[in-house]
C-alpha positions in Angstrom: -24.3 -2.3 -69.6 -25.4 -3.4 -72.7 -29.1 -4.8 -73.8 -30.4 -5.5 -77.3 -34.1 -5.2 -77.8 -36.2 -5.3 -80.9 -39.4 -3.1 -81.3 -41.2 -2.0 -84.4 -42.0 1.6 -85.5 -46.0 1.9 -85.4 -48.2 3.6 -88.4 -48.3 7.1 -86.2 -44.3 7.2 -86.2 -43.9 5.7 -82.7 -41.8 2.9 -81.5 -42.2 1.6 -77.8 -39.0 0.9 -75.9 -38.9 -2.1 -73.9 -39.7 -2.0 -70.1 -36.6 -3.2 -69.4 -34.4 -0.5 -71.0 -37.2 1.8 -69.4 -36.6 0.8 -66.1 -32.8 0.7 -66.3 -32.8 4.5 -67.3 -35.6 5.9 -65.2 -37.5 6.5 -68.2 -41.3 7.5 -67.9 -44.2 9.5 -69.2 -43.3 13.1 -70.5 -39.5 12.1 -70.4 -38.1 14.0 -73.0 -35.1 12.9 -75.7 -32.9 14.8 -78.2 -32.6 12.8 -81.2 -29.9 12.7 -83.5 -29.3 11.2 -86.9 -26.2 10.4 -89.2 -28.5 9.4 -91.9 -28.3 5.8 -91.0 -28.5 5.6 -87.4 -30.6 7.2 -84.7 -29.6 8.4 -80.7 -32.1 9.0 -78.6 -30.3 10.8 -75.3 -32.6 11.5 -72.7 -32.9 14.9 -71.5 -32.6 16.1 -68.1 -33.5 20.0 -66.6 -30.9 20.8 -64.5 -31.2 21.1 -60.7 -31.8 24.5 -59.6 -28.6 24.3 -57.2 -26.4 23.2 -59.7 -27.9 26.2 -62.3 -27.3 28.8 -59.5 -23.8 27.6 -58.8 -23.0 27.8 -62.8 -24.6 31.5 -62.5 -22.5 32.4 -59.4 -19.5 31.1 -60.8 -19.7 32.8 -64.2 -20.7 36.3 -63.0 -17.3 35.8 -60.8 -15.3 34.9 -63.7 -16.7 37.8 -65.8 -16.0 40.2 -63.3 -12.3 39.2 -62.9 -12.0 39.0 -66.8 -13.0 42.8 -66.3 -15.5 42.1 -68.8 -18.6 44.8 -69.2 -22.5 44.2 -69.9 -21.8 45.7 -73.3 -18.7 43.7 -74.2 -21.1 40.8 -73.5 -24.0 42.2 -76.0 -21.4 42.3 -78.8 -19.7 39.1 -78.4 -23.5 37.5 -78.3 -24.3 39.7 -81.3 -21.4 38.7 -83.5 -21.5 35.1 -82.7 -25.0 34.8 -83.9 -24.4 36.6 -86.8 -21.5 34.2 -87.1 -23.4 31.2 -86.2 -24.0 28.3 -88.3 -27.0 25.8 -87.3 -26.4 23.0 -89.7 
């Protein structure tokens, strides 16, 4: 679903976005967004915490997949070591 709305950015930086859109994406006070830029267009995308259950399953299922990989604590604290010396954050 698509809806076009107009709002304008205030003096402090803020801009207000319309009820509607609000309401049709459950957004309200302290919601929190990522936002991304191309240099010419701006994406707000809502971020959500995930659900404990959900986190605990991801947990449960990774700690399965590492021990059938045969994969050690310290085989994990070198690939985490290398990968952010090898990281690039641009």
């Amino acid at each position: 679903m698509s809806i076009l709305e107009i709002s304008t950015i205030s003096s402090k930086g803020q801009i207000v976005i319309p009820n509607n859109i609000r309401k049709e994406l459950k957004i309200s006070e302290g919601t929190k967004f990522a936002i991304i830029t191309d240099g010419e267009n701006l994406l707000l995308k809502k971020i959500e915490a995930p659900k404990l259950k959900e986190f605990k399953k991801l947990i449960s299922n990774s700690k399965k997949a590492i021990k059938h990989k045969g994969i050690k604590r310290s085989d994990l604290e070198k690939i985490i070591t290398d990968t952010r010396k090898n990281a690039s954050y641009s």
